[in-house]
N, C-alpha and C positions, 0 to 999 in steps of 0.2 A: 710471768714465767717464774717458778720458783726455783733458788738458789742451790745448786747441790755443796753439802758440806765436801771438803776437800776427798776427806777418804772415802768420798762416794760416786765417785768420778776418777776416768783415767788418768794418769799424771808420767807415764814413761818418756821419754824421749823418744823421737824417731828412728826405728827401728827396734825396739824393745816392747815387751809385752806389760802389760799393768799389770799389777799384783798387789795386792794387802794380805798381811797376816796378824793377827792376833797378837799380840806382845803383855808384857806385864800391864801399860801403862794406856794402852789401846792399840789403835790401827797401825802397822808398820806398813809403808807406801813404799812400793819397790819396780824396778823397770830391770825387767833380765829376759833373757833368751829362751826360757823354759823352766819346768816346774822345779828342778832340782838346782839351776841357780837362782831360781826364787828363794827356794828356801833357804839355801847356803845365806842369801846377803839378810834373812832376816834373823837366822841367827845369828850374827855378825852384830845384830843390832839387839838382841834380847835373847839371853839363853833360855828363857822361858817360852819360847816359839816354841807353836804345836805344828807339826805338817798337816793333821786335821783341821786345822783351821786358816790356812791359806789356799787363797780365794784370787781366781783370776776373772780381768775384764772380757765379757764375750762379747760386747760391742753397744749393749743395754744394761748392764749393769754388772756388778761382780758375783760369780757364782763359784761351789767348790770348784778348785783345783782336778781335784779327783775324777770328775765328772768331764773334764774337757782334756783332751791329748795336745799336747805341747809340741 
């Protein structure tokens, strides 16, 4: 069975949703209640977060944000 690298796989705590966003530096790994405190704590973590590119877990792997209602 092959290993998934961390920012490729869920990593929220229980009760919070998984989310990675884009940052300067790579993956920002994030557990929040919805798309807009996703994004709030990755800027928090890199002002150069795009909303474009945060990306939530649909239960198979992480896909746009965009595309899924929170």
């Amino acid at each position: 069975m092959e290993t998934k690298h961390t920012h490729e796989r869920p990593i929220s705590a229980a009760g919070l949703i998984s989310y990675r966003c884009r940052g300067m530096w790579g993956w920002i790994m994030i557990g929040a209640k919805d798309n807009a405190e996703a994004f709030n704590e990755a800027l928090r973590s890199s002002l150069n977060a795009k909303r474009e590119t945060l990306e939530i877990w649909n239960g198979e792997k992480y896909v746009s944000a965009d595309m899924v209602q929170s």
